[in-house]
N, C-alpha and C positions, 0 to 999 in steps of 0.2 A: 451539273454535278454538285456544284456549290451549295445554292439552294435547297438542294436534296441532305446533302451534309447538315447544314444549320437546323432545318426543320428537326432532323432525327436527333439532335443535342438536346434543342429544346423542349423537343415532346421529351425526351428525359429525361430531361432538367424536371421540368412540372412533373414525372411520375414519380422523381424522387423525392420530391417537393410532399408531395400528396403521404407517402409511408412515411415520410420523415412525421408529419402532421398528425398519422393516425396515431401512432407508436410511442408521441411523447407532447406535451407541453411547450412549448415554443414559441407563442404570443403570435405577434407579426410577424416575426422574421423568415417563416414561411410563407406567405403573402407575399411579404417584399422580394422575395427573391423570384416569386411565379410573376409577378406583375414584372420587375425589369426583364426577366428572359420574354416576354412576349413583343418589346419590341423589336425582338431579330427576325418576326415573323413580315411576311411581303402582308401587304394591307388587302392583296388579291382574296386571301381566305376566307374574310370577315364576309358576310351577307352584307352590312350595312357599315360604314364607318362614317366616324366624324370627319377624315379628310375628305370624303366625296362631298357629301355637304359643303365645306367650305371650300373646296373644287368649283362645286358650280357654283355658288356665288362670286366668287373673284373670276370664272373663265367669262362668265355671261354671253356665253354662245360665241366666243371670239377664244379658238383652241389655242393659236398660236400667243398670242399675247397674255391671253390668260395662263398657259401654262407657265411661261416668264413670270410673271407676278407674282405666282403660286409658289414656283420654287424657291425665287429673292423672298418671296414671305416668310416661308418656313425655313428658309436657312437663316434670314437675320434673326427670326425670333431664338432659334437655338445657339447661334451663335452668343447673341447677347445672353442669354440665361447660360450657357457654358463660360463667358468672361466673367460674368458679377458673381457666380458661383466660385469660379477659382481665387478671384481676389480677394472675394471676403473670408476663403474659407482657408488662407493663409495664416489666419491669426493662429486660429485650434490645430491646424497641424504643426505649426511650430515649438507644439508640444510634447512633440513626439521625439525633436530634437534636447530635452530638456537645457534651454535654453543658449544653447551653437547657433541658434539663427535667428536674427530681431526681425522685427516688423518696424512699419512706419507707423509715425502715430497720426496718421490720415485715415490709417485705414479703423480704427478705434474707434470711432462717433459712429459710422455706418454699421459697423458690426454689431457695434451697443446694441443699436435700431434692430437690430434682425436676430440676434441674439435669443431674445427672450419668448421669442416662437421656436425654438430649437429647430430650427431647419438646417445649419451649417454647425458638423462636430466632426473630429474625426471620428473615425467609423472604425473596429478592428475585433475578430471575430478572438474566442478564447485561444490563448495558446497550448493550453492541457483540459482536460476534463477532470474534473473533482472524482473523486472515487469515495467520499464521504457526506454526509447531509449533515450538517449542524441547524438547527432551531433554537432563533429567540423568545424564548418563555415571557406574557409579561403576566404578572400576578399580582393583585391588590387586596388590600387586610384592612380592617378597621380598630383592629388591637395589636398587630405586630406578630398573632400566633398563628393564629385560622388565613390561610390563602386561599384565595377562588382564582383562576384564572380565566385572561380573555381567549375565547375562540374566534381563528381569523378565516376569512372563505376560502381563501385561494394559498392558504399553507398548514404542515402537520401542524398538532396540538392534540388532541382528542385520539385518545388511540385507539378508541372504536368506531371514527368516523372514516367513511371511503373517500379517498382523494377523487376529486372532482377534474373534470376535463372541461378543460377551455382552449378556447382556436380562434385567432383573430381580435384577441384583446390582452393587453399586457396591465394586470393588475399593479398599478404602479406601485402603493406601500407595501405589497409583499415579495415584490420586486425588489426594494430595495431593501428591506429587512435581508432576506437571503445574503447581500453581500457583507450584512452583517456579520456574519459568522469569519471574516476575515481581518476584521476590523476589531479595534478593541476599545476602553475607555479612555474621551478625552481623544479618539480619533475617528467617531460616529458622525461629527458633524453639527449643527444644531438644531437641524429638522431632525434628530430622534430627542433630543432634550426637549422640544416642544412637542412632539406627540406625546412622551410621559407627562407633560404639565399636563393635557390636554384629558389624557385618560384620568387624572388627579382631580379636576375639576367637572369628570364627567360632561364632555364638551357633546351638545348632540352631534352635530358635525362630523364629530371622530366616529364614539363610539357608534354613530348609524351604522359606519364602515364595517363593523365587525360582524360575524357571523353571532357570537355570545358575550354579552357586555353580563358578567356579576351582579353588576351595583344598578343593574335597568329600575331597580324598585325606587329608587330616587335616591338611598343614600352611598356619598359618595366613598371612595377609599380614603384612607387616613395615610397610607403608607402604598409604596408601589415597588413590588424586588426584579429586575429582569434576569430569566435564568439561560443559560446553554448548552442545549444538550444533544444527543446523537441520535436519529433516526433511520431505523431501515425499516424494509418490508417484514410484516410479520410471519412468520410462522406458520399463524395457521390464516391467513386471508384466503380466500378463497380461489383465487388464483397460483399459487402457490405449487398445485399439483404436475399445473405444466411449465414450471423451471426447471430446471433441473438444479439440484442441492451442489454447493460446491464441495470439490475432490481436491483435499490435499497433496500435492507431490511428496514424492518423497524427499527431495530434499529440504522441502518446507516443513515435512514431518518430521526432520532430524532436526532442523532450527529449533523448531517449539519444543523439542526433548530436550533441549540444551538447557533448560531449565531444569533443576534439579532441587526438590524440597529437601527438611531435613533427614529424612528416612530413608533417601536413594531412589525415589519414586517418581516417576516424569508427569513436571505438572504443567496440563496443555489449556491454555485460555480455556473457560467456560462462560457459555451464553448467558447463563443465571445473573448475571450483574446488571441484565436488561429485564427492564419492564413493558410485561408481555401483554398488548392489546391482538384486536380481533383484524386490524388492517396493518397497525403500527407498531415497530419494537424499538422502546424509547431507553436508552444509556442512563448511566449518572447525573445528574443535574448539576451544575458549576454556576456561583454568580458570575453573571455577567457585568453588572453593573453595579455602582453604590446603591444602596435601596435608598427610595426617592420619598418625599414628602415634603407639604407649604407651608413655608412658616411666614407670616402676617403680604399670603399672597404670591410669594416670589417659591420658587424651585430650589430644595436646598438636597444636599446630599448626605447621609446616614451615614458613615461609617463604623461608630460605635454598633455594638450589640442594644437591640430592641429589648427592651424588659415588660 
């Protein structure tokens, strides 16, 4: 009955795995979640596995002895990868504790070692869901008036471009741009100070990364502003027809009446303060950042007004 029980988990685990995948954007972490649920399955299912191979190599026609060997194999091997796993992975969860629990400084030198493959972090799925999209703008000028901006693959920008689906790869810099929007100046880090040098200097490298680099003709920006702004679904995309349009309650409808101009007239948010493309409806635009530019090489920050 057991075994019956776990099969029908994991077969929907992986179905939901599968809608989750089709329905939205989600790098690996649909992946990773269908690859751990399949090792609750019996090895009997598979046509061919890797443990039968390495079965009959260690039984070598001797059942008895060979299955001892077999089992002491694959349990010290998981053992040992279950110890060096949990010790080293002491350090990054003691993070979690914000600083109630030390570590040894033994375990430092090896972690260093294994670290920078990022295989040991803690791990912790979102605690809420964003109900907003903010977008980092970035835009380069060569007189401080005229802006072009970069278009990037795998995030909005272009409001007549169709957002693109991806499955099984997590675009890492639009990845981390996204948490942008929670972050603010002076707490981005220094990997975005060096992508704006980067786009400044017209770096191939980078700007290969981009879907539309401006300045591809060879010359570069003189000036670089990043902007933030708010994106939803448009309008009129063409999927559109089968959402359904949200329905004010009523008691949402007396809130927003609660506003009262000066003539006694209720005045209820209007869409018009969005800039309407053909996929995309993009808000107000906000700096986000100091506008950027090089003076004798090095990355300086603009605060003054550009003339």
């Amino acid at each position: 009955m057991l075994p019956l029980f776990i099969k029908f988990n994991v077969f929907n685990l992986l179905f939901l795995q599968i809608l989750i995948a089709i329905s939205g954007n989600y790098g690996i972490f649909n992946l990773n979640s269908m690859v751990i649920s399949l090792i609750f399955l019996d090895d009997s299912i598979f046509p061919s596995t890797i443990s039968s191979v390495i079965n009959y190599i260690i039984t070598n026609n001797d059942q008895t002895i060979g299955g001892i060997m077999y089992e002491a194999t694959f349990a010290s091997i998981a053992l040992g990868i279950v110890a060096i796993t949990l010790i080293l992975s002491f350090i990054p969860l003691t993070q979690l504790t914000r600083g109630m629990v030390g570590f040894s400084n033994k375990l430092v030198v090896p972690y260093m070692y294994v670290s920078k493959f990022g295989l040991l972090n803690y791990y912790g799925l979102f605690a809420s869901m964003t109900t907003s999209r903010k977008e980092i703008l970035f835009q380069g000028s060569t007189d401080g008036q005229e802006w072009h901006q970069y278009e990037f693959n795998w995030k909005p920008g272009d409001l007549d471009v169709q957002p693109r689906f991806i499955i099984g790869h997590l675009p890492r810099l639009e990845w981390r741009l996204w948490f942008c929007q929670f972050e603010s100046f002076g707490t981005t880090g220094a990997w975005f100070d060096s992508f704006c040098d980067k786009l400044l200097r017209n770096e191939p490298s980078v700007v290969g990364m981009l879907r539309k680099n401006p300045f591809a003709q060879g010359t570069r920006p003189k000036y670089l502003r990043c902007l933030i702004a708010s994106y939803k679904f448009s309008e009129k995309n063409p999927y559109r027809a089968v959402l359904r349009p949200r329905e004010y309650s009523k008691k949402e409808t007396q809130e927003l009446c609660q506003q009262v101009d000066a003539q006694g007239q209720a005045t209820i948010p209007s869409d018009k303060k969005y800039e309407e493309g053909k996929w995309w409806r993009k808000g107000k635009s906000f700096l986000y950042y100091p506008i950027l530019s090089l003076k004798d090489g090095e990355l300086v920050y603009r605060v003054q007004r550009l003339e």
